[in-house]
N, C-alpha and C positions, 0 to 999 in steps of 0.2 A: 342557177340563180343563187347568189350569196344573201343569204338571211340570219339577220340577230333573234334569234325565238326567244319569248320571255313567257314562260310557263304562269299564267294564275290560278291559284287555286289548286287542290289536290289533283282534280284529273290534267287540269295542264300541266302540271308538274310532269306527271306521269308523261304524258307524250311525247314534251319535248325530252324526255329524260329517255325516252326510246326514239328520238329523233337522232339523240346524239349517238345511239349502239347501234345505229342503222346507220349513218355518216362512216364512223369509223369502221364498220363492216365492210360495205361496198367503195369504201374512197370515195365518194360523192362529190364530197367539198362541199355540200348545201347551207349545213351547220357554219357561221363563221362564230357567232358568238350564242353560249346558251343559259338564260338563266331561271329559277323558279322562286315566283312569290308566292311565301303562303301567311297565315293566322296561326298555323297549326305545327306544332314544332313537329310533329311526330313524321307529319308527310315529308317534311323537308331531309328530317334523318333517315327515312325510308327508301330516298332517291338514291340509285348506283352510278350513273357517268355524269351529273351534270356535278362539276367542281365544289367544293365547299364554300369558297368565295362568291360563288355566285349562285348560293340561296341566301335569300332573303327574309326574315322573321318582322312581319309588322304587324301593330296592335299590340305590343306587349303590356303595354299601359291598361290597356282595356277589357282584352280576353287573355292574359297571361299566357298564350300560345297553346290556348284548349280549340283553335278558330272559333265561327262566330254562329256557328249551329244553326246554318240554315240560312240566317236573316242575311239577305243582301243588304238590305240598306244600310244597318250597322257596315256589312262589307265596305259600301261603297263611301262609308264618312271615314274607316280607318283606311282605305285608301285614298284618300283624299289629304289626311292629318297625317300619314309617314309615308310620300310621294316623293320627299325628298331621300329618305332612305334608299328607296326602288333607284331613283336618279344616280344616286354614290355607285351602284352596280352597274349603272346604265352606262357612267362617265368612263366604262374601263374597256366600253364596244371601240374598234377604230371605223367610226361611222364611212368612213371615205370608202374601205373596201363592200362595204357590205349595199345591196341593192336595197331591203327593203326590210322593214321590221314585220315579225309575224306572232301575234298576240294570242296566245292558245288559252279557252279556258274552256270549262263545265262552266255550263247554264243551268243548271237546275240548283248548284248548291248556293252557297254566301260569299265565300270570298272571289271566288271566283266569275261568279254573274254579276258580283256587285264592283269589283272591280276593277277587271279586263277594261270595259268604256272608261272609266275613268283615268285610265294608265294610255289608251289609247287616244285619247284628249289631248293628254300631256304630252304624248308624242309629236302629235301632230302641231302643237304647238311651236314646239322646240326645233324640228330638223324636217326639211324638205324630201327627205325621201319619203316613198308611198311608207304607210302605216294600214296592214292586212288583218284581219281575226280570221282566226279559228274557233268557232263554238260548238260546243257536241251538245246536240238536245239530249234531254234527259227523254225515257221508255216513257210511256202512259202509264204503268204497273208500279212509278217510284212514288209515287203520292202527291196530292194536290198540292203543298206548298214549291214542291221542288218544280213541276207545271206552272206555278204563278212565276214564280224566278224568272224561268225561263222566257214567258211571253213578255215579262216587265223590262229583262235585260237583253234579249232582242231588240226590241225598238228602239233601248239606246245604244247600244253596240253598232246595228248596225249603221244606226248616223254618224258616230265618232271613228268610222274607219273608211277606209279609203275602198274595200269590198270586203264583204265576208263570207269563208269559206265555209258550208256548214257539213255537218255531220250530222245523222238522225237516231241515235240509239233502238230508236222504236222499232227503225227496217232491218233492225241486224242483229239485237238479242234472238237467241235460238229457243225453241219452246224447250223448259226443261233443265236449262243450261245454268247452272249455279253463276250467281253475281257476280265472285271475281273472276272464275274462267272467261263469263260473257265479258269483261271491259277488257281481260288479255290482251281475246281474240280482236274485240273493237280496234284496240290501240292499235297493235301490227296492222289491221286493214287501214287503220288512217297514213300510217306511214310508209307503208309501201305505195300507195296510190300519189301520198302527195310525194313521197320521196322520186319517184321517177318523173311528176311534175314538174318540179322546181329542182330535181337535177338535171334536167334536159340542157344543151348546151355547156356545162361543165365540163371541159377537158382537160385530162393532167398531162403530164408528159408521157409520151408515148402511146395515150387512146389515139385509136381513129377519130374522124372528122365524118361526118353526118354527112351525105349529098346536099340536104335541105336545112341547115342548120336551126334548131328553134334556140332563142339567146334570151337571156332575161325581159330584153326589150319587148320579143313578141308577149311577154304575160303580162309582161306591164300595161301591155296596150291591151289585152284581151281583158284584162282587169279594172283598166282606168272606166272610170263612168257612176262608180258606185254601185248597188246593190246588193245580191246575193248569188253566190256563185255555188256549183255542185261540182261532184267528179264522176264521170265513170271508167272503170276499168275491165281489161277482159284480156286473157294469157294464151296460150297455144305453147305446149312443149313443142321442140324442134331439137335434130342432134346439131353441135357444133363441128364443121368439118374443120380441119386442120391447119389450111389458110385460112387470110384475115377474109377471105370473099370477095376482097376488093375486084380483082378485074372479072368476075363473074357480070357486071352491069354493060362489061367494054364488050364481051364477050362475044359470037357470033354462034349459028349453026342450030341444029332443029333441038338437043337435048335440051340446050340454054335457053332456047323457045320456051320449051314444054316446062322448067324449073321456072323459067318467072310468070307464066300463066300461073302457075301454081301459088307462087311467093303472091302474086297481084291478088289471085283470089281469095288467099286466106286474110291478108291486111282487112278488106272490105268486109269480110267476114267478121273479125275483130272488132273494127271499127262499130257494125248493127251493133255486135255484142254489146260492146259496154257503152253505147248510148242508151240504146233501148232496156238494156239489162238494171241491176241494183245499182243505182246511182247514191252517192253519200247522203244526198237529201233528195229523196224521191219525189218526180216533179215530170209537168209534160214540156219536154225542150222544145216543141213548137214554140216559138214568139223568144225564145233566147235570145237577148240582143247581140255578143259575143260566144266567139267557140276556139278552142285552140285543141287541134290534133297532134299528139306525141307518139309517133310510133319507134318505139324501144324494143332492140335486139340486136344478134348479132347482123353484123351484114349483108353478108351474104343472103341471109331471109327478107332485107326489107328493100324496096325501090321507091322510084321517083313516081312510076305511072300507078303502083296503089296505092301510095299517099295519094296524092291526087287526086283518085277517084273517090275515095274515101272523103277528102273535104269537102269536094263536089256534092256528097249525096249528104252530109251535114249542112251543107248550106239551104237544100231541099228542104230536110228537114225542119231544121231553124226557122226558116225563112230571113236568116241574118244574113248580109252578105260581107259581114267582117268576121268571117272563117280562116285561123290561120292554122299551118300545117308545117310540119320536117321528121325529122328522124334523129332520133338519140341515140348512137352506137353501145352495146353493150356485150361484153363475152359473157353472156350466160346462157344456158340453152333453152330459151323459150323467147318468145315474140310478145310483145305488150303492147296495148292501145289502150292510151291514158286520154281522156275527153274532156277540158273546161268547159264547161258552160257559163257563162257568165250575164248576169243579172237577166236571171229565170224570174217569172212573175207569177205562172199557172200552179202554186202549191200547196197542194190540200193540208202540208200538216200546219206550215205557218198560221193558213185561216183558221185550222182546230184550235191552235193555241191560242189566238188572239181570241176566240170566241169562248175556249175555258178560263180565259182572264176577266174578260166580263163578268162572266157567272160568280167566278171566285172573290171576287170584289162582295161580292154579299157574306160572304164566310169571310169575310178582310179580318174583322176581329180575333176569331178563334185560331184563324193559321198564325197570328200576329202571336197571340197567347202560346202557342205549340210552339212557336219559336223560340220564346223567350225563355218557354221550358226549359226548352232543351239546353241555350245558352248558359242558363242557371245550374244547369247540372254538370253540367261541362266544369265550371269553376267556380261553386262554393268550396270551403275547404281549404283553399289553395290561397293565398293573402302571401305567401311567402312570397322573397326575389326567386325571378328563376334564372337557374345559373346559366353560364354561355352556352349559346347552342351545339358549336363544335368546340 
């Protein structure tokens, strides 16, 4: 699947910026276009592979490029007043090759929570292809305003996209684990999970061809409907033999037997894993309305009859019977089952949040004032132009 990522905010920034060193790693081809908006000049200087041309500095008028210290709402009016900015970067995507735009941001901070929906709006205004988010919930341990954020910019994010992918910081910070090693490690987990997602069906010249091919089409559909979507994943090292594997499937005779009993068995194996296992938003996939199965490896480890069995016993599960399933070839030595779930309803951390947005509505003023603090300190001082960004 070919995707324009537009990074908001510092931690989108981050992602798609490791979206792009995960592209050019594996040849994927996922990345067609990648850009980051931020408030903050600092984050934008801080990015390694996304281009210089396509970061974006806006709000300079307003927060001189300190960002906007939290306050989404401020976020969401300077996204609003330099949209047209964002658009000048946008106008340089060639919409025709690309399937679908994917909007990455942090919810818990200001530019980013406040204006991913607002960029995702303007999308969908403008071009008929789908418009997806990515949102990382902020841990429970980052403090109540960055919690208020996030519940307040959920409910609009996920109206203004077409679905949203979420990520849970809270299920994946490790106890112990210092702040920037734990968002490292977050990032690489986002991107390898959704990088074999939405590389599924990419082929360059000279990969193999999947028996079962999954194409952009099938995520579109496992996607269309709206809601919120999770992922799970789950690995098995395996060695690489020397052929492509391919006629291993044509094959006859009792070894070949006994090797795809095996292959069969471990797929299904896989498969429990990363349904039932740490999903990116932890949730019960009973009542899932969609599911899309990716199983990724080389080929000679994967078939037709444990995919198969595999979607089978997700459909069980689900109880959705719009369960899609194929195989992504890939020479690496390990086997992957990658899981969409799509528009999950049973989620205990959504209702946490919504219910500490309530509460927090009564402390509305003093998170309001912490804000402003902060904003204030950001950039008193500083009255000066500031010079070009690059």
């Amino acid at each position: 699947m070919k995707l324009a990522m537009i990074g908001f905010g510092q931690a989108g920034g981050k992602i798609v910026d490791r979206f792009v060193d995960y592209d050019e790693r594996t040849q994927s081809g996922i990345v067609r276009s990648a850009i980051a908006v931020n408030t903050a000049k600092a984050d934008l200087m801080g990015l390694e592979n996304i281009q210089n041309e396509n970061r974006v500095l806006i709000g300079q008028s307003r927060v001189k490029g300190h960002g906007v210290g939290a306050d989404n709402e401020l976020g969401a009016e300077i996204a609003e007043e330099d949209i047209d900015e964002v658009q000048g970067a946008i106008d340089s995507i060639p919409t025709h090759e690309i399937d679908a735009f994917l909007v990455v941001a942090g919810m818990g901070g200001g530019t980013g929570s406040g204006g991913a929906p607002v960029l995702a709006k303007h999308l969908k205004r403008i071009y008929t292809i789908p418009v997806y988010g990515l949102g990382v919930l902020p841990g429970s341990d980052e403090g109540g305003i960055y919690t208020l954020n996030a519940a307040r910019s959920f409910q609009t994010f996920v109206r203004e996209v077409d679905n949203l992918l979420v990520f849970d910081n809270d299920s994946w910070r490790q106890a112990g684990e210092s702040v920037e090693g734990g968002y490292e490690e977050i990032n690489e987990e986002i991107v390898r999970r959704f990088g074999v997602l939405f590389g599924a069906g990419e082929v360059g010249q000279g990969d193999e061809v999947g028996e079962s091919v999954v194409d952009s089409s099938e995520i579109i559909n496992t996607l269309a409907g709206g809601g919120i979507s999770t992922v799970g994943y789950a690995t098995e090292e395996v060695e690489l033999s020397d052929d492509s594997g391919l006629l291993s499937r044509f094959t006859g005779g009792d070894d070949e037997q006994v090797d795809t009993a095996h292959t069969t068995n471990r797929i299904t194996s896989l498969v429990r894993k990363a349904a039932l296992g740490r999903l990116t938003l932890p949730c019960e996939i009973e009542g899932a309305e969609r599911a899309l199965l990716v199983m990724a490896g080389p080929t000679e480890h994967l078939n037709r009859k444990g995919i198969e069995r595999g979607r089978k016993w997700l459909e069980e599960q689900t109880g959705s019977m719009e369960v899609r399933g194929g195989d992504y070839p890939l020479r690496e030595p390990q086997v992957a089952s990658c899981i969409l779930l799509s528009g999950v309803n049973n989620v205990p951390r959504i209702k946490e949040l919504q219910q500490v947005a309530i509460e927090a509505q009564d402390n509305i003023e003093a998170i309001r004032e912490e804000s402003e603090d902060n904003l204030q300190n950001l950039v008193e001082d500083d009255e000066d132009e500031l010079e070009p960004l690059f």
